[in-house]
N, C-alpha and C positions, 0 to 999 in steps of 0.2 A: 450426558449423552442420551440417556435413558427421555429427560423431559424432551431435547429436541425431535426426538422420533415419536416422543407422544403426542409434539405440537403440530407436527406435518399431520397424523392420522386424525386428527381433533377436528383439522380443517377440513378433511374430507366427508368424516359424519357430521360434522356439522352441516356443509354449506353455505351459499349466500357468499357477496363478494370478498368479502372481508377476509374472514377465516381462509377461503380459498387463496388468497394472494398470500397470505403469509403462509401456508402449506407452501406455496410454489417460489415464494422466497427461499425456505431452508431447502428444498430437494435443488434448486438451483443452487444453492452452496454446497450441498453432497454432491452435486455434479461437477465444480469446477475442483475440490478437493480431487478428484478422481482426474478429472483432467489433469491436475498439477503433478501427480504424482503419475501417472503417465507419460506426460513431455517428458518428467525427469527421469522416468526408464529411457524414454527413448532416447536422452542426452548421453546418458552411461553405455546403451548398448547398443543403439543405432536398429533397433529392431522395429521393421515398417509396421505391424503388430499394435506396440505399442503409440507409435503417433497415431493409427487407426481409430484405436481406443479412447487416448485424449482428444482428436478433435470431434467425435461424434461427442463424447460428455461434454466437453465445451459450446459444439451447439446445441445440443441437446438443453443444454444450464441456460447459455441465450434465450431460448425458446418458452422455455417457463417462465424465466424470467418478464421477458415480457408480457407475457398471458399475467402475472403477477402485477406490474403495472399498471397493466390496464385495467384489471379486476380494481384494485384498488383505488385507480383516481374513479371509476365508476362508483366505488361506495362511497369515496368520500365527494362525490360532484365536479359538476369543471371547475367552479369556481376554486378547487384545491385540491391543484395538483398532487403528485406522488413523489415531491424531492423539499419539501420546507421544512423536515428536522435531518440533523445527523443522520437518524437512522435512513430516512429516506433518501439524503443527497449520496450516503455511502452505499445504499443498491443501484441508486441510479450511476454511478459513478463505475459501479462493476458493470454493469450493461454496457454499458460504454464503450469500455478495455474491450471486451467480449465483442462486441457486433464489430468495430477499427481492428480489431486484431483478426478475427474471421474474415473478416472483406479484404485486410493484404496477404494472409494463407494464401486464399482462394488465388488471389491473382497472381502471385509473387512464388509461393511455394517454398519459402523461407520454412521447412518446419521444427526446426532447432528454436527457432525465437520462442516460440510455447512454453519453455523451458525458463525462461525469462521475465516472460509477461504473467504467465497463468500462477503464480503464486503469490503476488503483488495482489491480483484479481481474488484468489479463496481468502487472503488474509481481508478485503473491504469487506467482502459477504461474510464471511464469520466473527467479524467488529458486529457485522449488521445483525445478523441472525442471534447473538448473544446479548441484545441491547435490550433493554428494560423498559425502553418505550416504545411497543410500536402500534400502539392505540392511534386510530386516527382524532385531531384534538382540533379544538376551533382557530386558525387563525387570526393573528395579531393584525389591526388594520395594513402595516407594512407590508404585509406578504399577499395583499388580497389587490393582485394587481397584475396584470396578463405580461408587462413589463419584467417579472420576475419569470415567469414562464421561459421569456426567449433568455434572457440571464441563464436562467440554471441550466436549460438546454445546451446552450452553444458551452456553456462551460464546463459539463460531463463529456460533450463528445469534444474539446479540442483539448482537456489534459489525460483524455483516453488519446489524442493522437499521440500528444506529445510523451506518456508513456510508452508507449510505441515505438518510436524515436531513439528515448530511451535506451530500450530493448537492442535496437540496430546499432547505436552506438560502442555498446558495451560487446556485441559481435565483432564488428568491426575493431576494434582493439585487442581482441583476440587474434582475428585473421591478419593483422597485420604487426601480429608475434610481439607487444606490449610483453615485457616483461609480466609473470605471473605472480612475481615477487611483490610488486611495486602493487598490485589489484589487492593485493594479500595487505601488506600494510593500510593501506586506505581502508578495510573491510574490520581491521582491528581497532584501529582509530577510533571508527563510526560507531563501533562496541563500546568502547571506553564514554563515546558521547553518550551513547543510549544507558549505559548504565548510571551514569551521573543524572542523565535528565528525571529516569522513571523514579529514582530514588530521590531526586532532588536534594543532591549532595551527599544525601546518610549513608552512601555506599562506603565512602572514605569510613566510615563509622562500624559498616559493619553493619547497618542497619537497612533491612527492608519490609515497607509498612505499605497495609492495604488500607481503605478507607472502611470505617468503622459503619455499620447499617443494620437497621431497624428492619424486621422480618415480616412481611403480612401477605402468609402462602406464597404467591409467587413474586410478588413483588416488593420491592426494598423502598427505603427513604435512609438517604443520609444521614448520622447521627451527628448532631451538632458540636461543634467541638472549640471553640474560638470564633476568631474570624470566618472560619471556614467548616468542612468534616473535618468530623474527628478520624484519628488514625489509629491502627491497632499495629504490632510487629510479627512478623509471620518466622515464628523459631526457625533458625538453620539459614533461612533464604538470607540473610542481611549477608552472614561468612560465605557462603554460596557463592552469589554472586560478586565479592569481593577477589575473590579467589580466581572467577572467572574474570575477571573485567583484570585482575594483574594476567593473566595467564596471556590473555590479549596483546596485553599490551609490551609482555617479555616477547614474545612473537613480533610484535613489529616491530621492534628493535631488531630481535634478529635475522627477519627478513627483507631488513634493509641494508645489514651488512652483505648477505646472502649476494644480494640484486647487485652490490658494489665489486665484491669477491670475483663471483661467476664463476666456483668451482663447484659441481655439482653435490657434493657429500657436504657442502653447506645448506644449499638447497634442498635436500631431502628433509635434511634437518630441521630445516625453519618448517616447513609443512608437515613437517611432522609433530612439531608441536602448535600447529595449527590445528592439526583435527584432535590433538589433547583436547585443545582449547575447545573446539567445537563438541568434545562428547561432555565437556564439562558442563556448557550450556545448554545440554540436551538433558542431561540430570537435572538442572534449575529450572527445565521448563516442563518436568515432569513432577518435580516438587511441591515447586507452586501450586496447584490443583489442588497436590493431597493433601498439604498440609492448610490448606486454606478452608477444605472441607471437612476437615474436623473443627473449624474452630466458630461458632453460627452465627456471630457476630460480623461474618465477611463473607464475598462472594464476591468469585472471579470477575461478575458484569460489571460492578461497579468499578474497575483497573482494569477491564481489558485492551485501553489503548495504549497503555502501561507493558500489558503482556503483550500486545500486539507488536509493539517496535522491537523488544526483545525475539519475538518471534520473525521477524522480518531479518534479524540479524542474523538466526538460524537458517531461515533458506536461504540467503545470501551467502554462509559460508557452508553449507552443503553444495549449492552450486560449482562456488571456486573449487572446493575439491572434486567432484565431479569433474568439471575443465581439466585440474593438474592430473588427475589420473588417466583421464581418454584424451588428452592431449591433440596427438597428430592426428587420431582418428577425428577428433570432432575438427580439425583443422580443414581433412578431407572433403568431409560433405559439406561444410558452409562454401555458399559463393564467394566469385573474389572480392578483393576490399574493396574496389571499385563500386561493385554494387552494391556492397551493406552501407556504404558512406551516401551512395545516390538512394537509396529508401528512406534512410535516416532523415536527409533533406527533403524529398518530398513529403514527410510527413510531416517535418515543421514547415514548411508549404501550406500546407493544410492546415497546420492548427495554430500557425501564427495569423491571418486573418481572421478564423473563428475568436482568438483570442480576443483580438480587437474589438470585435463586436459584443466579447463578456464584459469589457469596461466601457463599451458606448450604452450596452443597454442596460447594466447599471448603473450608470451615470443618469439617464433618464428615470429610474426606478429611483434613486435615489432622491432626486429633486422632488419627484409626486410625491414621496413616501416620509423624507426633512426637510424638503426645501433646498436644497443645494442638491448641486449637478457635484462635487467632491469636496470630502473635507479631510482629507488625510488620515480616515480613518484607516486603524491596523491593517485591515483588509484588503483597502483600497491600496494603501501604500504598498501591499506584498504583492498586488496584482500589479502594479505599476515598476517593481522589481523585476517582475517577471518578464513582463513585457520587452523590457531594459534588454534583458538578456537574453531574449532570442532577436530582438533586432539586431542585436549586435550579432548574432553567430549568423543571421542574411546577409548583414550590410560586410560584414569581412569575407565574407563566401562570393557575393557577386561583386564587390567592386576590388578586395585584394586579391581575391584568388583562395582564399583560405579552404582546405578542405583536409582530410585526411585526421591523423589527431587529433590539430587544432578544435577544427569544429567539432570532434565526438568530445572532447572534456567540455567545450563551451555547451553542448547540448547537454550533456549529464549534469553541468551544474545547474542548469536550466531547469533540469524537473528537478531536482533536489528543491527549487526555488515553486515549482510547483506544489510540491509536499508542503512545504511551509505554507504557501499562502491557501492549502486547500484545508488542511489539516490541523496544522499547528497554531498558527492563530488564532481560530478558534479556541483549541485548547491551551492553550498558554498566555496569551493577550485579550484582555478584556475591551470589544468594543461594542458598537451597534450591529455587528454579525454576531453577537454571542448568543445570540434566540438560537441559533445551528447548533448548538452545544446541544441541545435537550432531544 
């Protein structure tokens, strides 16, 4: 914490574009951090105060943010933009969320969604703000091509809508009293995945390992290890998170008999060993840190999207419990399901054609760039997935009729298909997008 507050002041005696955009990087993630933790008072206590509070920091984060971008493609020239590595497509990807999520505030006045969207948004900025590379570096001829430009554009602000979307959906099955039971096992599930994934299997083992790396002052290199980096095992975190990941998943078990039963002193009970479960994972994600920094050999950058999805599993089940405790109240102030279901669709409105135009102007970039208009690469295929599945939640919306749950589960698996093809791919499939990894 201590270097991040020394890199924002660094930028400021410094000067010049540079240093200053990465200054206004991290203070735009101290912003939305504040913002998120904001919304989520204002989810627990409905205190106007508190949403006050989160959306000035959330514009306010916006705001740098952009002065940050801009600073930035100014040092690095037009020829190269500010979104051609990870670190870069994941700021621009929080701007995004931020400027779509402020412009339906503004008009709509939904302000519970904040609570939804704004933690999604601090966890990209703080992947970005903790990354290891944010040198600006010479593009590969592939990227040096104005066709990437409207690419990356249209594709930061249409899976900022369809996060959005997201957001209204997961409302909307609230207001229209979805069992909290049924949200609770899916949210355990997703844990039991994330813990399998970040481990890649050694959880079952008891085992959890950071990537092994080579120290020079502030920055790392991989230490080679095989095929790939070398791994190191971080004491305590392997049974840790084993512990937590069955704890999960005893939980949804029994919050599926809970959801069948329908006698409430079931119900207490599954939720209650729900936020077991959740202080356990709050202990593993306090852990991890410390035990990682005594050992010099490791360092959180190099596994933070590893900590990240386990992180993302923490605010998601901080939320549900927040919902199960303020329940009726938060039932009050959201509008009726009518309306979260009609925002919901017009924002895939919006960011189903913008979609379309991230695989037409790819398609183009990719032919100047390989010679073919598509080749089934990873990428291409997960954005062709994607596609798949919000046509399908139009095409049953306007010609069946479908609206109501149907279309909020078909939209939530939708950006779940957006994560994959934004994020995961990258990191888990090797193609001609894996220059985005760096």
């Amino acid at each position: 914490m201590g270097s991040f507050f020394n890199e924002i002041a660094y930028g400021f005696r410094q000067g010049g574009f540079f240093p200053l955009s990465v200054s206004f990087f991290d203070l735009a993630s101290l912003l939305f951090l504040v913002a998120t933790v904001a919304y989520l008072v204002y989810l627990a206590s409905r205190r106007e105060a508190s949403w006050k509070i989160g959306f000035a920091a959330a514009f306010a984060g916006m705001l740098f943010q952009t002065l940050a971008l801009a600073f930035r493609w100014i040092a690095a020239g037009w020829d190269h933009p500010p979104f051609t590595n990870l670190y870069e497509s994941l700021v621009f990807f929080g701007w995004g969320i931020a400027l779509v999520y402020i412009v339906v505030e503004i008009k709509y006045r939904v302000k519970i969604a904040g609570a939804f969207v704004f933690p999604l948004t601090f966890i990209a900025m703080g992947i970005a703000s903790l990354s290891p590379n944010k040198a600006i570096e010479p593009l590969i001829p592939a990227l040096q091509d104005i066709w990437l430009h409207l690419h990356v554009i249209t594709a930061s602000v249409g899976y900022a809508a369809f996060l959005v979307a997201f957001g209204f959906s997961l409302l909307y099955l609230i207001k229209d009293r979805l069992r909290l039971e049924y949200m609770g096992v899916a949210l355990c599930l997703f844990m039991v995945f994330a813990a399998t994934a970040v481990t890649r299997g050694k959880v079952f083992l008891m085992v959890f390992e950071m990537t092994r790396v080579v120290m020079h002052g502030d920055a790392f290199f991989h230490a080679p290890g095989g095929s790939g980096p070398a791994r190191l095992e971080i004491p305590g975190a392997g049974a840790l998170l084993f512990v937590c990941m069955l704890s999960y998943l005893v939980t949804a078990v029994y919050l599926s008999v809970a959801a069948r039963s329908d006698r409430p002193t079931t119900t207490r009970t599954g939720f209650s060993l729900f936020a077991g479960s959740f202080i356990l994972l709050s202990i593993l994600l306090v852990h991890i840190p410390i035990a990682s920094a005594r050992m010099p050999e490791v360092t959180l950058r190099a596994d933070i999207y590893s900590f990240a999805m386990l992180l993302v599993c923490w605010f998601l089940s901080m939320i549900l419990l927040i919902v199960r405790w303020r329940h009726e109240e938060i039932l009050e102030i959201l509008p009726d399901a009518k309306t979260l279901d009609r925002l919901s669709y017009r924002s895939i409105m919006v960011a189903f054609p913008i979609m379309t135009l991230v695989i037409v102007t790819g398609a183009v970039w990719a032919n100047k760039a390989w010679g073919r208009y598509w080749g089934w690469d990873p990428k291409e295929t997960a954005s062709l997935v994607t596609w798949i599945i919000y046509l399908l939640y139009l095409h049953t919306r306007i010609t069946s009729g479908w609206s109501g749950r149907r279309a909020a589960f078909i939209s939530i698996i939708g950006f779940v298909s957006v994560v994959f093809t934004y994020l995961g791919v990258n990191l888990v499939i090797s193609g001609l997008h894996s220059y985005a990894t760096g």
